[in-house]
Backbone bond lengths (Angstrom), bond angles and torsions (degrees), N, CA, C in turn:
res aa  C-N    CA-C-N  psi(-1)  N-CA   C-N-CA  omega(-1)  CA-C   N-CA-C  phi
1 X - - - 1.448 - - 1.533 108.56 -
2 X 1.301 131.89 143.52 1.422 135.47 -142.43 1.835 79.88 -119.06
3 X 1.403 91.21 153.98 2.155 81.91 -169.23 1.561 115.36 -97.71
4 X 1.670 101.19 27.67 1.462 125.22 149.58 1.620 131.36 -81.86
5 X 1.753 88.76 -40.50 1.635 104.50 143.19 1.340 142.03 -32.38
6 X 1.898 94.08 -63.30 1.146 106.73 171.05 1.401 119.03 -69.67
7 X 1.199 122.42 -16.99 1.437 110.81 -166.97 1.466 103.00 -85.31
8 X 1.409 116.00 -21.29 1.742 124.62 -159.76 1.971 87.72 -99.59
9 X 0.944 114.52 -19.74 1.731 101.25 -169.69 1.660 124.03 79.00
10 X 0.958 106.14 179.48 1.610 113.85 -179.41 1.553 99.23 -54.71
11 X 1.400 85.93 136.38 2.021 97.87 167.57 2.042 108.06 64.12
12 X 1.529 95.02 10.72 1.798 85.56 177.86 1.353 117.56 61.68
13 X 1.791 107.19 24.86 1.406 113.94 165.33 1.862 117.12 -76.90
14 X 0.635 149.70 -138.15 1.895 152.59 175.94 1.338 79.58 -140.41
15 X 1.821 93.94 131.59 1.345 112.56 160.77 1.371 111.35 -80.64
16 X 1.720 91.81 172.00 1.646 97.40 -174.49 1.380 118.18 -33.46
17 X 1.235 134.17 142.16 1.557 105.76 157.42 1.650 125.25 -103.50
18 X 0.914 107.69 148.33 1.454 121.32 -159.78 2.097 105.22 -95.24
19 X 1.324 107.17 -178.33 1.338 104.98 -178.32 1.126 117.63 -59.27
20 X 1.024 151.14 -173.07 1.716 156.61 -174.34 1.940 83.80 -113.48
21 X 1.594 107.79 117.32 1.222 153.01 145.38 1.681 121.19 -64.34
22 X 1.534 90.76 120.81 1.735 84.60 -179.97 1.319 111.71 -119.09
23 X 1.365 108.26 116.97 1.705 118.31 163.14 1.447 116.07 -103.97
24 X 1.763 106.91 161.96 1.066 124.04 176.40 1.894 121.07 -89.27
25 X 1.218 113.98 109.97 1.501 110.60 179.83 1.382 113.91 -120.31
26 X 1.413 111.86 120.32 1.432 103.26 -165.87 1.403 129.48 71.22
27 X 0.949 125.20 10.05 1.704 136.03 -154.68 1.773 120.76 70.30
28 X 1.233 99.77 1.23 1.235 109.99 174.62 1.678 122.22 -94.03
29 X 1.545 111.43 148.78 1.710 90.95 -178.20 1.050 99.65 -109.20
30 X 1.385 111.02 149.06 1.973 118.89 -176.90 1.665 93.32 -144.52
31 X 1.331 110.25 134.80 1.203 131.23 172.41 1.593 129.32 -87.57
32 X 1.421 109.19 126.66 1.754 95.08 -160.86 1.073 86.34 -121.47
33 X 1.672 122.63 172.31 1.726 140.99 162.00 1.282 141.14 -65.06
34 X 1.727 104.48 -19.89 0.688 118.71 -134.20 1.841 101.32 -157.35
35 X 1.660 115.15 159.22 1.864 101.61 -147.67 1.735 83.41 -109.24
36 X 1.401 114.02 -33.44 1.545 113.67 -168.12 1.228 107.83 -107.59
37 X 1.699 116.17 109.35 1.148 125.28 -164.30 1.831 99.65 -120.68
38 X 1.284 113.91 125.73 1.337 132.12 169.44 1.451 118.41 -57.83
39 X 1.457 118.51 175.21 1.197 121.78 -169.25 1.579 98.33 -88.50
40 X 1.793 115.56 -30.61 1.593 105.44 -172.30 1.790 105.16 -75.16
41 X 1.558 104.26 -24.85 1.605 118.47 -167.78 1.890 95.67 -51.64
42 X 1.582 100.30 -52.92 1.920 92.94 -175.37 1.205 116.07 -75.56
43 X 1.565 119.95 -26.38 1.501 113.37 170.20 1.287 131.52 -48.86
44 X 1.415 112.07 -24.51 1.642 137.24 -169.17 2.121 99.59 -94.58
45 X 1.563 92.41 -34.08 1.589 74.98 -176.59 1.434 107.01 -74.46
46 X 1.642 115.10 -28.89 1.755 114.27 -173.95 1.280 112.94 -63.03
47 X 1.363 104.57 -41.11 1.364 114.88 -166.14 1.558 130.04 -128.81
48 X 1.695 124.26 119.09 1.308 132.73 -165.31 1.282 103.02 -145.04
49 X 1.746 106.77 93.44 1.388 130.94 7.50 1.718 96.20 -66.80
50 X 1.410 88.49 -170.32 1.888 122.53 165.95 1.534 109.73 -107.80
51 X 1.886 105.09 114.74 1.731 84.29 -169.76 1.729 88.00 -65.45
52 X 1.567 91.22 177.57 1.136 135.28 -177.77 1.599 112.93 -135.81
53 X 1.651 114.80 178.78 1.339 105.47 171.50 1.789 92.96 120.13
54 X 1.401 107.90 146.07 1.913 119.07 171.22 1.792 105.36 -60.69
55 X 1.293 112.80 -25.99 1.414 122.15 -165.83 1.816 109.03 -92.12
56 X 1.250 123.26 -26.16 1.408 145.17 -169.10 1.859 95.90 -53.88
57 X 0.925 136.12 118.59 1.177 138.37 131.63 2.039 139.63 -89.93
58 X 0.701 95.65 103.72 1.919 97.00 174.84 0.818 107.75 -95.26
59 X 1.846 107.49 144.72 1.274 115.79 -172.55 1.830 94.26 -145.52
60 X 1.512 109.67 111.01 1.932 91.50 -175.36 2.111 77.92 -112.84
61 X 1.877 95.62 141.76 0.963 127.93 141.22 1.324 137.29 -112.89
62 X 1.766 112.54 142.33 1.495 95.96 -162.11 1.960 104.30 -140.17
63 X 1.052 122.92 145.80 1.430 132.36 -177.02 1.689 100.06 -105.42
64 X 1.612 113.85 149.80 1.509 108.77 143.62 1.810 99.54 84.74
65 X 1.083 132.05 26.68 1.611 118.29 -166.11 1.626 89.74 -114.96
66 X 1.252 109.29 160.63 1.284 132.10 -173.30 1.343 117.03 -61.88
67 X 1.468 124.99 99.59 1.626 144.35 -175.22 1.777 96.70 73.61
68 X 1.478 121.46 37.15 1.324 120.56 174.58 1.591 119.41 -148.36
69 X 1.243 129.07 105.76 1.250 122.99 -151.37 1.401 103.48 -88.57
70 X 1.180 139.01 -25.41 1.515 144.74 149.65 2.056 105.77 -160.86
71 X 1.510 74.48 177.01 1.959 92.67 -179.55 1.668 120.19 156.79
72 X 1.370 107.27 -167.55 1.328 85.37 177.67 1.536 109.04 -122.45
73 X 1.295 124.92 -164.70 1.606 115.63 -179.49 1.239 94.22 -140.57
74 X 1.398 124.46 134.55 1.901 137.82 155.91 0.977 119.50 -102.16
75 X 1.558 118.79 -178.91 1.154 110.74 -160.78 1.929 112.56 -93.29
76 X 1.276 84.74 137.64 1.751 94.24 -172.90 1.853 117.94 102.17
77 X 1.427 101.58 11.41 1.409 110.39 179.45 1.488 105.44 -119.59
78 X 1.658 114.74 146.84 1.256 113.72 178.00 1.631 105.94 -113.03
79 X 1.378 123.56 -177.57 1.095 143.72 163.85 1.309 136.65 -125.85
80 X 1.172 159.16 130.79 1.390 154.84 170.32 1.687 102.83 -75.17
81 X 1.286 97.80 144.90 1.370 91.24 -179.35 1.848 121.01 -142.23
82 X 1.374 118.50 119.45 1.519 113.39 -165.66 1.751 114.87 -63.95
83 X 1.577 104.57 140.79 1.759 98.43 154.07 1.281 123.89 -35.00
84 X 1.613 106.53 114.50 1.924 99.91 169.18 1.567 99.69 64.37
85 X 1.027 159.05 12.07 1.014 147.43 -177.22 2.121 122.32 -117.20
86 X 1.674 100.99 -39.48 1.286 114.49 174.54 1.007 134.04 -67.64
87 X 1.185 135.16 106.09 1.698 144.51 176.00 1.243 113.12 -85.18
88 X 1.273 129.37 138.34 1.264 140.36 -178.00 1.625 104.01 -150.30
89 X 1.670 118.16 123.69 1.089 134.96 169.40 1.801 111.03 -109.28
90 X 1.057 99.86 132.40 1.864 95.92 -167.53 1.198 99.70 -136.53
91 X 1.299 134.03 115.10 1.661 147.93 -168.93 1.657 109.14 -112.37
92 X 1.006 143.02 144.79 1.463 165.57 102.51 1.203 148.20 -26.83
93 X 1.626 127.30 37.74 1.184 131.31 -170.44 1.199 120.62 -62.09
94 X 1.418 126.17 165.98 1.752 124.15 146.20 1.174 114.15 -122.26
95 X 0.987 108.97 122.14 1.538 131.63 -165.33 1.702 117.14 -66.93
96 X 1.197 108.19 -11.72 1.607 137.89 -168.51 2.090 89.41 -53.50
């Protein structure tokens, strides 16, 4: 089971949802539903829109996550993430 799986439950229904969780994105705090958050899940909190484009690079780094003392996240990897505790830095390059 892929831990997108897990997050959606049997049959790709939404798991329970739990209290509203507060992480740090950007220095900003944004509150999610949910403990296992993907690499597209933080791209969306940094950024509204999400660039896009052949030239677009993302890069999320993160401090403080649950059994993870820092690292980085790509695309198609998730993270667990603690109350008050998760940092997430999310950058925008162009690769040009």
């Amino acid at each position: 089971m892929t831990p997108r799986q897990e997050a959606h439950g049997e049959g790709g229904a939404p798991a329970a949802q739990h209290d509203p969780i507060t992480v740090i994105v950007n220095g900003r705090p944004r509150e999610v539903d949910h403990r296992l958050l993907s690499f597209d899940d933080v791209v969306r909190l940094a950024f509204d829109p999400v660039p896009t484009g052949p030239n677009v690079l993302l890069t999320v780094s993160f401090r403080n996550a649950a059994g993870e003392r820092k690292g980085t996240l790509t695309e198609g990897e998730s993270i667990e993430v603690k109350e008050h505790g998760t940092v997430f830095n999310v950058t925008a390059t162009d690769k040009s």
